[in-house]
C-alpha positions as CSV (number, residue, x, y, z in Angstrom):
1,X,3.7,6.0,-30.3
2,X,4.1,3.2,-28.1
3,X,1.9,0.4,-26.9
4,X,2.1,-2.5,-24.2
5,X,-0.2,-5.5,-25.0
6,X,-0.6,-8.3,-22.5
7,X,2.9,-7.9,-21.3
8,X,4.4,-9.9,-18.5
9,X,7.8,-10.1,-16.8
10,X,9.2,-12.9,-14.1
11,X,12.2,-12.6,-12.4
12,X,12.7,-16.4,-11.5
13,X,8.7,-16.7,-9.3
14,X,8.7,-13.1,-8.8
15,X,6.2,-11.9,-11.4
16,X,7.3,-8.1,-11.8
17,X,5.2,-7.0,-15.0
18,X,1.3,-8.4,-14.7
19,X,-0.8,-8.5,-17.9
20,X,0.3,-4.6,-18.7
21,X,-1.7,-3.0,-21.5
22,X,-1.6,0.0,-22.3
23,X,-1.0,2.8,-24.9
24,X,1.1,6.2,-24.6
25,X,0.1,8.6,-27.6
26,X,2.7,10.8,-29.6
27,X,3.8,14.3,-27.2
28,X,2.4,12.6,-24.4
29,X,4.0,13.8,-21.3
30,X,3.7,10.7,-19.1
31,X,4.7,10.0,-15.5
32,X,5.0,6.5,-14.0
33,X,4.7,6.1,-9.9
34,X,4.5,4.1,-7.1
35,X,6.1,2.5,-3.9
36,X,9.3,1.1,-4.5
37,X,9.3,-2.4,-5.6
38,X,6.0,-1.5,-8.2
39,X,7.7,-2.5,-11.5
40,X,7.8,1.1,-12.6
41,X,11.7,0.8,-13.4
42,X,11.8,-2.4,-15.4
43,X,8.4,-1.2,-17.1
44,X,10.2,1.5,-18.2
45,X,13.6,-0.5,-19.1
46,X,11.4,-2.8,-21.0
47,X,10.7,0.1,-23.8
48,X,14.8,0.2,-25.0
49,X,15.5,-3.9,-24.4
50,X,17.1,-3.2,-20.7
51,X,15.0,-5.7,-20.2
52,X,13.5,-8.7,-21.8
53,X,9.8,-9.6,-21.1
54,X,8.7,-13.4,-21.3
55,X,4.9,-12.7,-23.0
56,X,3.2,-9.8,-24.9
57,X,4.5,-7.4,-27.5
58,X,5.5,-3.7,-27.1
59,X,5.5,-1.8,-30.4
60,X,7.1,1.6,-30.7
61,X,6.7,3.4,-33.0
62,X,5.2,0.3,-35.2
63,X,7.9,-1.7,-34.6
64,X,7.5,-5.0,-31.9
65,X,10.6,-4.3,-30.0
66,X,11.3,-7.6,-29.0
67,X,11.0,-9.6,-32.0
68,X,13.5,-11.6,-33.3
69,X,16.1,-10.0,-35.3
70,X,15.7,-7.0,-34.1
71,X,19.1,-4.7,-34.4
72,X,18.9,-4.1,-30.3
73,X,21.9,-1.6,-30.9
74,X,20.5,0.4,-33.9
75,X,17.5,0.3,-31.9
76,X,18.8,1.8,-28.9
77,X,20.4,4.3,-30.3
78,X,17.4,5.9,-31.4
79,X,15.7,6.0,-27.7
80,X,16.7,8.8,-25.5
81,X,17.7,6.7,-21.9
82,X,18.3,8.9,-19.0
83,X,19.2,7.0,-15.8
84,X,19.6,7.6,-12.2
85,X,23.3,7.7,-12.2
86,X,24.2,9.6,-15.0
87,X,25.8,7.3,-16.8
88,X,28.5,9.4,-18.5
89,X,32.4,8.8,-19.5
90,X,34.3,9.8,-17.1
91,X,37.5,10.6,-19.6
92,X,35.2,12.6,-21.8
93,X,34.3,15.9,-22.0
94,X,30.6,17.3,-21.8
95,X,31.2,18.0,-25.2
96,X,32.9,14.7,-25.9
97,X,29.9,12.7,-24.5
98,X,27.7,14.0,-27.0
99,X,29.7,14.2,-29.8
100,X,31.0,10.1,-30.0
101,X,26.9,8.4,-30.9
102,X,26.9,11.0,-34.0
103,X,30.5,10.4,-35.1
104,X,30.6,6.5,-34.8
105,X,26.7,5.7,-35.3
106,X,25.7,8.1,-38.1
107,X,28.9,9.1,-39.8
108,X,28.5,12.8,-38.8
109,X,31.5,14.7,-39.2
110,X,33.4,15.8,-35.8
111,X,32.6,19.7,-36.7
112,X,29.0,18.4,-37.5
113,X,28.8,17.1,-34.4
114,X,30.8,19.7,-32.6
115,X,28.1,21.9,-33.9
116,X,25.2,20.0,-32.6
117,X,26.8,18.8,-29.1
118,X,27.2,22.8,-28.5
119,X,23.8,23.7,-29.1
120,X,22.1,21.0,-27.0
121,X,24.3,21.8,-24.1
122,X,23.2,25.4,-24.5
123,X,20.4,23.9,-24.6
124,X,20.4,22.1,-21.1
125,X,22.2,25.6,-20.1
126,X,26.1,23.8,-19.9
127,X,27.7,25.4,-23.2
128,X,30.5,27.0,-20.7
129,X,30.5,23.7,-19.2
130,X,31.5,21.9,-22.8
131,X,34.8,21.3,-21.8
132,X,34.9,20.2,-18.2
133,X,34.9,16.5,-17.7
134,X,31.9,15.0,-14.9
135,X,34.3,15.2,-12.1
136,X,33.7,18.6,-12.5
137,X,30.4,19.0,-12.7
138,X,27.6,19.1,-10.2
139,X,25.4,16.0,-10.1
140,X,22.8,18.4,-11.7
141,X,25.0,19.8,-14.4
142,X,26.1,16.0,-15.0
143,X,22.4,14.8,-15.2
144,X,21.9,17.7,-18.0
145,X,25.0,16.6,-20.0
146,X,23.3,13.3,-19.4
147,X,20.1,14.5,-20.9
148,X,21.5,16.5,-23.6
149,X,23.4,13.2,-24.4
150,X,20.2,11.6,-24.7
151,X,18.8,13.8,-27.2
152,X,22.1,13.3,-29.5
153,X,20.2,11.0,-32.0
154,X,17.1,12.7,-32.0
155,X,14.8,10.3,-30.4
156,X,11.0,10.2,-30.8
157,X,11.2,9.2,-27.2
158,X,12.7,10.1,-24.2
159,X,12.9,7.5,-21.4
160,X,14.0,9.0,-17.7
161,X,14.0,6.5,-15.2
162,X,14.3,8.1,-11.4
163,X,16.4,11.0,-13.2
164,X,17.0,13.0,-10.1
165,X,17.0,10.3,-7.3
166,X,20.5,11.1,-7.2
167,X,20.6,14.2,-6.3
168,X,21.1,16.3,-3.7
169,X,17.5,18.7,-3.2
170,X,19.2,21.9,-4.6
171,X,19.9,20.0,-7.7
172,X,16.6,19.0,-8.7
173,X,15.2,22.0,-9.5
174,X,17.9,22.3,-12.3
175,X,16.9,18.7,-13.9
176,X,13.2,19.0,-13.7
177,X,13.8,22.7,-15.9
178,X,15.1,21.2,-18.6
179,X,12.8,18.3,-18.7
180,X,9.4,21.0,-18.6
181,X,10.9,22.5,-21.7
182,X,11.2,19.6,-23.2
183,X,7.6,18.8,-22.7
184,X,6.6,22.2,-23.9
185,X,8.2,21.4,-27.5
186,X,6.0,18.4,-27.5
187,X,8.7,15.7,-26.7
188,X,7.6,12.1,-26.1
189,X,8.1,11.5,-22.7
190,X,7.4,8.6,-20.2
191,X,9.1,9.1,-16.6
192,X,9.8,7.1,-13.7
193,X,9.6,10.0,-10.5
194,X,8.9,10.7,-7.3
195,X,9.3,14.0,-8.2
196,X,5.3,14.8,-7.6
197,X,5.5,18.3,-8.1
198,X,6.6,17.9,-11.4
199,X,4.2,14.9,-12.4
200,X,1.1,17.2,-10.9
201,X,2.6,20.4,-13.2
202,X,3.8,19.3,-16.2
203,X,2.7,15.6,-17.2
204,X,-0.7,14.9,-18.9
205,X,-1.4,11.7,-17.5
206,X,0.0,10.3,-14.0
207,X,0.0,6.0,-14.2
208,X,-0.1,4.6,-10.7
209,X,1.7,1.0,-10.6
210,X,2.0,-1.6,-7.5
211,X,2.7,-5.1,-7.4
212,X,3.8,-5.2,-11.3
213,X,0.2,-3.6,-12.0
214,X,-0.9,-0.3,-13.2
215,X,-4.0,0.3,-11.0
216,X,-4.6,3.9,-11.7
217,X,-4.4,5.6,-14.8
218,X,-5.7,9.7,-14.9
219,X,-4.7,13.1,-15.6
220,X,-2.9,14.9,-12.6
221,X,-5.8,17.1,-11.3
222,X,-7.5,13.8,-10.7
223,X,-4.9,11.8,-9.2
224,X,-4.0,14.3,-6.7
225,X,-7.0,15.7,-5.8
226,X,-9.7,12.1,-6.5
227,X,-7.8,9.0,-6.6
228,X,-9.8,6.1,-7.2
229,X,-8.0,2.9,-6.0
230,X,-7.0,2.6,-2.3
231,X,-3.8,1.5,-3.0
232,X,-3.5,5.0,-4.9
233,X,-5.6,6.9,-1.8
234,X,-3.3,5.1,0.3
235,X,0.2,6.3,-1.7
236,X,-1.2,10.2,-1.6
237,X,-2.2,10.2,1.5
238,X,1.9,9.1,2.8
239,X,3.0,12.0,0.2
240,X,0.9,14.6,2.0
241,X,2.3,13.4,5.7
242,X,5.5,13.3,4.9
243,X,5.4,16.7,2.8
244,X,3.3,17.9,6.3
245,X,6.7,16.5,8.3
246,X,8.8,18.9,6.6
């Protein structure tokens, strides 16, 4: 599904993305971590054009995303992107921010996409919620819209990038649901977290980045319980103090 190949990212002498390679397969569940700083978010923003890189290729789907004359907003439009910050129109609905990509993008008809708006927000658990606009919402209830917004265009590939950093802790819980039953029906998934309960539960492979490098690449059980490089030893070892603190 998607594939880094010798890709590498400078911002001015800062070299953010090192010689990245790697490969994420098709209803992989994959979590991206590290200290802040590591390069996880503009990895990730790299995979819709966020971001430009300055060597490599990434190919989604078998497509090189950043070749020339690529339609970056056809493109994007078929990558589900869920940020930090929500991200939605405030003078829209819940229902209205799903419904306007189907309308204006692929000439769906407004009851069309009336139809499917309401059945992803019942999916994300906000169909009484279709009318209220995001100042009245939770941040929780906004991040679903945000994520059912996501999944308008029916990506191959959903994107989260720190999805509940924003949150306050009772709202997490919320978020993280609806992203576990997406990975049950076999979404395509790559996340940015430090949400490690959820990368130890639900993900089937836990990257480990620092420095613009991935240095660790296993399945969960491993990671938490064997990692291999110190820097890795090092980042669990801070988790379990400061979970210990609590």
């Amino acid at each position: 599904m998607i594939k880094f190949d010798n890709v590498n990212k400078w911002y001015g002498r800062y070299h953010a993305l090192v010689n990245i390679t790697e490969t994420f397969a098709k209803g992989e569940v994959a979590v991206v971590c590290g200290p802040s700083g590591s390069g996880k978010s503009t990895l990730i923003r790299t995979l819709n054009r966020l971001e430009p890189i300055d060597s490599g290729r990434i190919v989604l789907d078998g497509d090189d995303i950043h070749r020339r004359g690529l339609d970056i907003n056809a493109f994007r439009s078929h990558i589900g992107f869920v940020f930090q910050q929500f991200n939605l129109f405030p003078h829209l609905s819940a229902l209205e921010n799903r419904t306007i990509a189907p309308v204006h993008l692929t000439r769906a008809t407004r009851q069309e996409a009336r139809e499917r708006a309401l059945a992803l927000l019942d999916r994300v658990g906000l169909a009484h919620k279709a009318n209220a606009f995001p100042s009245e919402l939770s941040g929780g209830q906004q991040q679903r819209v945000a994520i059912a917004r996501a999944l308008t265009m029916q990506p191959p590939v959903m994107l989260f990038d720190e999805p509940t950093s924003a949150l306050d802790p009772e709202m997490v819980g919320e978020v993280l649901q609806v992203m576990k039953g997406l990975a049950r029906d076999g979404m395509t998934m790559v996340v940015v977290t430090h949400e490690m309960g959820f990368a130890r539960e639900v993900t089937d492979r836990v990257l480990f980045m620092d420095h613009g490098e991935i240095l660790e690449r296993a399945t969960p059980e491993r990671f938490f319980a064997r990692p291999e490089h110190p820097r890795a030893r090092r980042f669990i070892s801070d988790i379990r103090m400061a979970s210990a603190s609590l």
